[in-house]
N, CA, C and O atoms as a Maestro MAE file, in Angstrom:
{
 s_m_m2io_version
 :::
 2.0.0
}

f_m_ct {
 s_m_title
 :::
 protein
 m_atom[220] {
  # First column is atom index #
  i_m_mmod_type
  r_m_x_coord
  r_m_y_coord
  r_m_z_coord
  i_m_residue_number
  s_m_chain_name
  s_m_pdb_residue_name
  s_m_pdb_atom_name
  i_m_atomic_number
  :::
  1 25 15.091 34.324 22.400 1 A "UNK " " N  " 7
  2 3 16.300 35.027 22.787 1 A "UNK " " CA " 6
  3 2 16.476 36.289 21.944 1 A "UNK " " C  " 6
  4 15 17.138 37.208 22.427 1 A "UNK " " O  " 8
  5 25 15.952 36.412 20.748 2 A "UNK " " N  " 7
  6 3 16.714 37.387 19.523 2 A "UNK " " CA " 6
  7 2 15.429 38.789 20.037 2 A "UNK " " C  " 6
  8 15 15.452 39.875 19.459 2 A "UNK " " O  " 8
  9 25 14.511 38.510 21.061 3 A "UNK " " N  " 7
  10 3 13.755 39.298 21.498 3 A "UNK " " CA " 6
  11 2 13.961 40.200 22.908 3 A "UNK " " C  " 6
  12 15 13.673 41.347 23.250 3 A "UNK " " O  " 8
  13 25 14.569 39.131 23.485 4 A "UNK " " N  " 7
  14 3 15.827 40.078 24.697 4 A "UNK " " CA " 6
  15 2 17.208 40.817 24.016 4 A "UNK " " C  " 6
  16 15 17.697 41.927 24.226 4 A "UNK " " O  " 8
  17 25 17.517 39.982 23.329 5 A "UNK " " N  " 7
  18 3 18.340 41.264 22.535 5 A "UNK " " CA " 6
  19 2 17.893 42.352 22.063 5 A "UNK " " C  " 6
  20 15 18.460 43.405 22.358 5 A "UNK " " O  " 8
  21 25 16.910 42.341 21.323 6 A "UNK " " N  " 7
  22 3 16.298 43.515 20.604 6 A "UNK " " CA " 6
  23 2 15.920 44.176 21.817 6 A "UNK " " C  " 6
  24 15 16.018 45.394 21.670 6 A "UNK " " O  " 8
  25 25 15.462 43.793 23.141 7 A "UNK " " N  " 7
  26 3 15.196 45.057 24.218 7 A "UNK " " CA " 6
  27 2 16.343 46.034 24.211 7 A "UNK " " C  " 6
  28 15 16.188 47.192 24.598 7 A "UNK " " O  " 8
  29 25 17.531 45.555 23.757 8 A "UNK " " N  " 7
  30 3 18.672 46.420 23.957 8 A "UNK " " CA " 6
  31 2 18.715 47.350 22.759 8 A "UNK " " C  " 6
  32 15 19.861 47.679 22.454 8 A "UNK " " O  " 8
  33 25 18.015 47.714 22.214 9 A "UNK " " N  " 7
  34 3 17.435 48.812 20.971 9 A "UNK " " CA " 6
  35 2 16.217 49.614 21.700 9 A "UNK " " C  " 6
  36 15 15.736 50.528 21.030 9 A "UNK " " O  " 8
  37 25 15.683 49.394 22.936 10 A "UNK " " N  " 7
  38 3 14.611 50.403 23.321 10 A "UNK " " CA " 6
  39 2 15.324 51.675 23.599 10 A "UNK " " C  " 6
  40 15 14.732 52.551 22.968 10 A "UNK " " O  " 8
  41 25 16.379 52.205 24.291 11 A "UNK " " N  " 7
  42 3 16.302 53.588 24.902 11 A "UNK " " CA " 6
  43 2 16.521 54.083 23.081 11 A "UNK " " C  " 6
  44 15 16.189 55.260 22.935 11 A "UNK " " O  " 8
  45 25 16.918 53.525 21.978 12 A "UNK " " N  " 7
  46 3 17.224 54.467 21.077 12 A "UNK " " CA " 6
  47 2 15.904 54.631 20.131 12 A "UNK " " C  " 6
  48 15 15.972 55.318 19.111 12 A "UNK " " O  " 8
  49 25 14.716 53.978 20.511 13 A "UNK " " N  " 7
  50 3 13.583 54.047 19.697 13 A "UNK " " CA " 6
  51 2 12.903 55.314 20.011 13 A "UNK " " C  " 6
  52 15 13.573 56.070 20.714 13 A "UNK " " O  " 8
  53 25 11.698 55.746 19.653 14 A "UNK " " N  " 7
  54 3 10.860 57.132 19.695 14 A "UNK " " CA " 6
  55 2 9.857 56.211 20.683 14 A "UNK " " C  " 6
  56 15 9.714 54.997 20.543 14 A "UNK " " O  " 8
  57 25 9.339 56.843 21.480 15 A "UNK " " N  " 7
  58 3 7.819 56.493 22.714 15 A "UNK " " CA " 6
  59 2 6.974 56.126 21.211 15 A "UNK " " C  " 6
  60 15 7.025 56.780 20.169 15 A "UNK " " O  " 8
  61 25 6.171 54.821 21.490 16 A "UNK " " N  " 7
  62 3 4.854 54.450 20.832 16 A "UNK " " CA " 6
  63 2 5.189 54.164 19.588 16 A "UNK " " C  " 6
  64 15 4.314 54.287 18.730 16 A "UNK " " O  " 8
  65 25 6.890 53.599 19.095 17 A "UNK " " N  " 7
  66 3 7.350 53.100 17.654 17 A "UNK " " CA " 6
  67 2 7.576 51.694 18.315 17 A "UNK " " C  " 6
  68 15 7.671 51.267 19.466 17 A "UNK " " O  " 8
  69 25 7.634 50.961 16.521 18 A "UNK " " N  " 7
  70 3 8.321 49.729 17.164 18 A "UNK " " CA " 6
  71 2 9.792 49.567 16.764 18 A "UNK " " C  " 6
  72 15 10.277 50.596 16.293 18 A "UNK " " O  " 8
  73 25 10.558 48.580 16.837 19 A "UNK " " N  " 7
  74 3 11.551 48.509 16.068 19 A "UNK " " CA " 6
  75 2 11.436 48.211 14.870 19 A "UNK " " C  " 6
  76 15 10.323 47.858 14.481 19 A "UNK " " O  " 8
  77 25 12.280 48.251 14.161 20 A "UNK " " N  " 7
  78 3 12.548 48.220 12.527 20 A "UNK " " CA " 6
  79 2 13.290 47.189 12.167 20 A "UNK " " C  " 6
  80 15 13.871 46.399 12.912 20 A "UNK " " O  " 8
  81 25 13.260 47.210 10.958 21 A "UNK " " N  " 7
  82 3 14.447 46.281 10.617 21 A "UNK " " CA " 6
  83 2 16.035 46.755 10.822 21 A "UNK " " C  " 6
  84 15 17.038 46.057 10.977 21 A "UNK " " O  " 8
  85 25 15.904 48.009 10.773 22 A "UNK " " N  " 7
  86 3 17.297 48.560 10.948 22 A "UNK " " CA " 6
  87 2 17.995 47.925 12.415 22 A "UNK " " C  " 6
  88 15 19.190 47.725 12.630 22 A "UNK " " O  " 8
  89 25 16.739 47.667 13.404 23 A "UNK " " N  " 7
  90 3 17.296 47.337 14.741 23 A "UNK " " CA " 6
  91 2 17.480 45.945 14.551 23 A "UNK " " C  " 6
  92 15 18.550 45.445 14.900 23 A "UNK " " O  " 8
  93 25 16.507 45.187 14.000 24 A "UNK " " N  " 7
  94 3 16.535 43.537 13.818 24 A "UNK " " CA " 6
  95 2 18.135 43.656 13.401 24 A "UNK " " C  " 6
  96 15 18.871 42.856 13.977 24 A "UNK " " O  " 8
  97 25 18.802 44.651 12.380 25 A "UNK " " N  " 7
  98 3 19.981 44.180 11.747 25 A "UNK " " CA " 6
  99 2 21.140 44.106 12.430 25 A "UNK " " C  " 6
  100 15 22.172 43.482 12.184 25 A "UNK " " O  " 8
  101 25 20.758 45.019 13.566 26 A "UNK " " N  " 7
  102 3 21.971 45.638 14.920 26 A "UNK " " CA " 6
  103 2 21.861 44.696 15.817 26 A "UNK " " C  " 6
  104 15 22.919 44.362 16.349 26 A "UNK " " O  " 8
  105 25 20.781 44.093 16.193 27 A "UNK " " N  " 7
  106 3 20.313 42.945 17.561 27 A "UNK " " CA " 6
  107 2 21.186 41.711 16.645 27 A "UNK " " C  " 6
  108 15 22.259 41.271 17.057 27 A "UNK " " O  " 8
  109 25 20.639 41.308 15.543 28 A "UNK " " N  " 7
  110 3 21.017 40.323 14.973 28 A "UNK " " CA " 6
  111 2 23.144 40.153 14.964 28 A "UNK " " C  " 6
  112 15 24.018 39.373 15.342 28 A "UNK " " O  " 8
  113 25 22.973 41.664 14.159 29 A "UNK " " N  " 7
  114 3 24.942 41.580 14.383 29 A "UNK " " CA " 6
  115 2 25.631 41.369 15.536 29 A "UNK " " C  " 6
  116 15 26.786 40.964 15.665 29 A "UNK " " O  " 8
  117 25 24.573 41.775 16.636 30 A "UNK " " N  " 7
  118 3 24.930 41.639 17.770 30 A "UNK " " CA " 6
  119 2 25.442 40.257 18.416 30 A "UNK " " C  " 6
  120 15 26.485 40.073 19.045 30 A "UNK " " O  " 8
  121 25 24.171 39.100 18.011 31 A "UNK " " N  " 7
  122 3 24.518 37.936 17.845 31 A "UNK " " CA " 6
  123 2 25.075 37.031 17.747 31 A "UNK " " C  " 6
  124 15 25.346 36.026 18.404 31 A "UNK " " O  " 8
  125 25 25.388 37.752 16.154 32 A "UNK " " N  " 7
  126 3 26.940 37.069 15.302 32 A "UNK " " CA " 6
  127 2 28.048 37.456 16.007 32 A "UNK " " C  " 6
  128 15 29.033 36.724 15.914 32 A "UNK " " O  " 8
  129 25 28.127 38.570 16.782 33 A "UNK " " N  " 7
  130 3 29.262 38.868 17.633 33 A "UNK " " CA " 6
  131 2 29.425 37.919 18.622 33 A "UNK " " C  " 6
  132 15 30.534 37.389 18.687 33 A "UNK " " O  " 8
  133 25 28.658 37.618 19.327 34 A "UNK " " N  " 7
  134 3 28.479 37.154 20.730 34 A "UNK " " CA " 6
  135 2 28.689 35.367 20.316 34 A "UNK " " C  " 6
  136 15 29.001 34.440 21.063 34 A "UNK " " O  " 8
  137 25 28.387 35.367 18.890 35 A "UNK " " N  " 7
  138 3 28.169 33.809 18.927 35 A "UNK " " CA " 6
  139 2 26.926 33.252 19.272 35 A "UNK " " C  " 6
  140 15 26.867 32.032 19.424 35 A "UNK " " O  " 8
  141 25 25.855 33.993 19.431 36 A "UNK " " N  " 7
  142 3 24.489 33.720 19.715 36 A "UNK " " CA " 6
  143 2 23.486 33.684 19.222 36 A "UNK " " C  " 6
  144 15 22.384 33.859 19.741 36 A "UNK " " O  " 8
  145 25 23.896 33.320 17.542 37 A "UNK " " N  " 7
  146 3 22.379 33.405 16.560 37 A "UNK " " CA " 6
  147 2 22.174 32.363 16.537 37 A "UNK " " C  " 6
  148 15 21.146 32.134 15.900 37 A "UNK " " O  " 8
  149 25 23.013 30.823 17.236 38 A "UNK " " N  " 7
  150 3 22.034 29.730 17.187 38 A "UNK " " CA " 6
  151 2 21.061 29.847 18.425 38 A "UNK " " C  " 6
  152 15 20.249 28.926 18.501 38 A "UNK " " O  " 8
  153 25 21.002 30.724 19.316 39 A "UNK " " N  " 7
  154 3 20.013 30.854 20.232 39 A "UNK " " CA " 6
  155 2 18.799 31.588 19.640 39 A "UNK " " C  " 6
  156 15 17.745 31.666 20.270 39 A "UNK " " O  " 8
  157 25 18.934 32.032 18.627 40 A "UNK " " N  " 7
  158 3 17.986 33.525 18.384 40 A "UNK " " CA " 6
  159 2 16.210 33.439 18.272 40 A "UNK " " C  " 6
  160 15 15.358 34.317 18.407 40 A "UNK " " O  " 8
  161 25 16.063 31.360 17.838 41 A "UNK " " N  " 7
  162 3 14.761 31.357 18.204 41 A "UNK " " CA " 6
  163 2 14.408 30.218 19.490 41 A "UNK " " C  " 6
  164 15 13.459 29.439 19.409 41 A "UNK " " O  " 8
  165 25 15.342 30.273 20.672 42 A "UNK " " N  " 7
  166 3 15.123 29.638 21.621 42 A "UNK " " CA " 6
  167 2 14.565 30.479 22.282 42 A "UNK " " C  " 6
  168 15 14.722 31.690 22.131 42 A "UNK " " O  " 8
  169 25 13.508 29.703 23.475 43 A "UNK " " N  " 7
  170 3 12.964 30.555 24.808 43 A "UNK " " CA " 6
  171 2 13.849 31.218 25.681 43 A "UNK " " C  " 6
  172 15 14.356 30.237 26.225 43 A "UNK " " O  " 8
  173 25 14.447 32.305 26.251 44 A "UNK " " N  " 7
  174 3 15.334 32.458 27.359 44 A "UNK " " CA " 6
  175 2 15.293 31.701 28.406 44 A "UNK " " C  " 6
  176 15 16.306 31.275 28.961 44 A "UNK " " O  " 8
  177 25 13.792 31.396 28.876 45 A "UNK " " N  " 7
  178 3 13.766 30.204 30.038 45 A "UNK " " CA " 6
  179 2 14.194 28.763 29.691 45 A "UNK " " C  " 6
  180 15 13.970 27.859 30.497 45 A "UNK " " O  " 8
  181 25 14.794 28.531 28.533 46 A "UNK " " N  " 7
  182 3 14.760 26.982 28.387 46 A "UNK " " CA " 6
  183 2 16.065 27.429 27.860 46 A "UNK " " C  " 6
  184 15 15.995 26.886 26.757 46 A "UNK " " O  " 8
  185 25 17.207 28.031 27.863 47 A "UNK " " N  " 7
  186 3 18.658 28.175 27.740 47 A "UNK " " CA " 6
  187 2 19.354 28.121 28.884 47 A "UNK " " C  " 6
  188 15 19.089 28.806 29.872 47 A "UNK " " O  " 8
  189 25 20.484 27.119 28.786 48 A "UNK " " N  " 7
  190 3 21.540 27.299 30.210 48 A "UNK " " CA " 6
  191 2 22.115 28.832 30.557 48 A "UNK " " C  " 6
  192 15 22.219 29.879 29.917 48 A "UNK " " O  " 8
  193 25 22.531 28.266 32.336 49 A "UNK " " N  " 7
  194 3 22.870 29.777 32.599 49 A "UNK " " CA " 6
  195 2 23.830 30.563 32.428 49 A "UNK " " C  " 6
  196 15 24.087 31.726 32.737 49 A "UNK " " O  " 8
  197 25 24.522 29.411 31.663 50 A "UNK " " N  " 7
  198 3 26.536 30.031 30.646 50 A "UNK " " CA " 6
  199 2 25.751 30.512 29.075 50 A "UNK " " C  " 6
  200 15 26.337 31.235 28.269 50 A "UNK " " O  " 8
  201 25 24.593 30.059 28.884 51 A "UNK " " N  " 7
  202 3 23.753 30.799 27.292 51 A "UNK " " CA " 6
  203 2 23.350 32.005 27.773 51 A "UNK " " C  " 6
  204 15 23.680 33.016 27.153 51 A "UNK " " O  " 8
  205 25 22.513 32.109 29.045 52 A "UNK " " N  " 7
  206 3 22.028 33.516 29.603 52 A "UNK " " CA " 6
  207 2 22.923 34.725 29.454 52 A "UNK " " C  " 6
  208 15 22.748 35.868 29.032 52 A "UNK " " O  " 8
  209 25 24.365 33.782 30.160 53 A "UNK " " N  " 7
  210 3 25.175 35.003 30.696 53 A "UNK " " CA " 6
  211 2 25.919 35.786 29.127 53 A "UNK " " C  " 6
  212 15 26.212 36.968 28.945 53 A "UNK " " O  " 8
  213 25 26.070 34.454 28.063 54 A "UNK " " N  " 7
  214 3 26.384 35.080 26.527 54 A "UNK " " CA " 6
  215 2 25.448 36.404 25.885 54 A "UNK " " C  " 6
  216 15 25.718 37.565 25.579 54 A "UNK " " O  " 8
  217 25 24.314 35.632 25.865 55 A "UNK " " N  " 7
  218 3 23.424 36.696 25.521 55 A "UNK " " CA " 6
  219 2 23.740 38.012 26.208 55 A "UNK " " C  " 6
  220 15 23.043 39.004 25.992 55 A "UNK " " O  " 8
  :::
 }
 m_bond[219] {
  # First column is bond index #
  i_m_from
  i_m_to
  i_m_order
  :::
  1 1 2 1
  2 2 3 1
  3 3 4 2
  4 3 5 1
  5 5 6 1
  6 6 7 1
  7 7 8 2
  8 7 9 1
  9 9 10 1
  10 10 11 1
  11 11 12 2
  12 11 13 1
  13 13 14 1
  14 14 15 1
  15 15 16 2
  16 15 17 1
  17 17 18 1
  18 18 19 1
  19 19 20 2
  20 19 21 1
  21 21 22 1
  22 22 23 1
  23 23 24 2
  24 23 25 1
  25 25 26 1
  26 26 27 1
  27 27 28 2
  28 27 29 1
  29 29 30 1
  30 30 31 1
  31 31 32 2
  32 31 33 1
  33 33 34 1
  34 34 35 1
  35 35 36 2
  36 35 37 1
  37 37 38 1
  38 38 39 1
  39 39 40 2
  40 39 41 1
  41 41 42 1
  42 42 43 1
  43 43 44 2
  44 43 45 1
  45 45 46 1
  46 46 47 1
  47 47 48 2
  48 47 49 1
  49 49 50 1
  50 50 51 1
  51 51 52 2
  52 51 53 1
  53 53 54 1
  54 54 55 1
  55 55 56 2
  56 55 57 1
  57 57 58 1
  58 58 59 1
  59 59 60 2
  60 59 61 1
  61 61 62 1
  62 62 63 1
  63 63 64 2
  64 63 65 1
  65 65 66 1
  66 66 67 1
  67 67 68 2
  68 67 69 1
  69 69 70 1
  70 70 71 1
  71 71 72 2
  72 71 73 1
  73 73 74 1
  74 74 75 1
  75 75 76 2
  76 75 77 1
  77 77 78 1
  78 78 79 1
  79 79 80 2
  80 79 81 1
  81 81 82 1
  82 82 83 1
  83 83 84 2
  84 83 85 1
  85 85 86 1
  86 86 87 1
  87 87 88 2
  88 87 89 1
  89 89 90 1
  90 90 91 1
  91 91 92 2
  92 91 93 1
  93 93 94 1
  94 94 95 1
  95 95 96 2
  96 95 97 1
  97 97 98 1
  98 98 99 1
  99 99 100 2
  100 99 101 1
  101 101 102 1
  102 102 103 1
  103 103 104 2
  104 103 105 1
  105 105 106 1
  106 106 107 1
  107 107 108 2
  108 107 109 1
  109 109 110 1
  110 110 111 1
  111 111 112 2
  112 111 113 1
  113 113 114 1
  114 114 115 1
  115 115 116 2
  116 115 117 1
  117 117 118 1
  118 118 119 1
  119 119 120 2
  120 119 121 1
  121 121 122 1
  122 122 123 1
  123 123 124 2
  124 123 125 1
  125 125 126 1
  126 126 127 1
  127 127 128 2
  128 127 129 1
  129 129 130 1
  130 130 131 1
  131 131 132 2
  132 131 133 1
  133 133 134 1
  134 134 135 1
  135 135 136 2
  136 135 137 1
  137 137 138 1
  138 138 139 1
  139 139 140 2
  140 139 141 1
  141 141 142 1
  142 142 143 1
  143 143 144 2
  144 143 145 1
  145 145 146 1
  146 146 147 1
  147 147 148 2
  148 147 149 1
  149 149 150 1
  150 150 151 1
  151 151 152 2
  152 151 153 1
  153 153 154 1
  154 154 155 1
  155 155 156 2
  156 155 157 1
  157 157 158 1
  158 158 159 1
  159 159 160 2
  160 159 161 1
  161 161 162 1
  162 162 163 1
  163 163 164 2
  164 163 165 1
  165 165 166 1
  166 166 167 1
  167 167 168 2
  168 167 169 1
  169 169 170 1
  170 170 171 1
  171 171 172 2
  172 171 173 1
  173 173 174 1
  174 174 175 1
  175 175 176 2
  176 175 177 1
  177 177 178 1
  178 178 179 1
  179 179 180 2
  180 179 181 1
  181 181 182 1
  182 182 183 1
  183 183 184 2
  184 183 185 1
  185 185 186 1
  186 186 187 1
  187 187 188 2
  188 187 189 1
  189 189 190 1
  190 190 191 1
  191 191 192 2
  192 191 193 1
  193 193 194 1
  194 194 195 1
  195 195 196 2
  196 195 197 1
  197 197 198 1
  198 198 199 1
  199 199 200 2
  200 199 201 1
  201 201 202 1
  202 202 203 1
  203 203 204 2
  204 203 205 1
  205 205 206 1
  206 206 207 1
  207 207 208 2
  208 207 209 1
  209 209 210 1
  210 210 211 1
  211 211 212 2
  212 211 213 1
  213 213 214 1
  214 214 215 1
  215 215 216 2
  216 215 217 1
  217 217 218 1
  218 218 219 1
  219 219 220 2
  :::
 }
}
């Protein structure tokens, strides 16, 4: 899951970078917002569809 979040850090990256930790720290806060860092090392396919819609 903490890897579909982090897609939401692509339009602000440079073509052919990866993310950083600076983004891990923003995806991650993101998380803690949402209430979703106990998902952060689940599969997206193996989370319910009220976990999907949190994320």
């Amino acid at each position: 899951v903490s890897e579909i979040v982090l897609m939401g850090r692509y339009p602000y990256l440079s073509p052919f970078t990866f993310e950083g930790e600076d983004d891990r720290a923003i995806a991650r806060r993101a998380m803690e917002w949402t209430a979703t860092l106990g998902l952060a090392e689940r599969r997206f396919n193996e989370i319910s569809g009220g976990e999907k819609q949190r994320v």
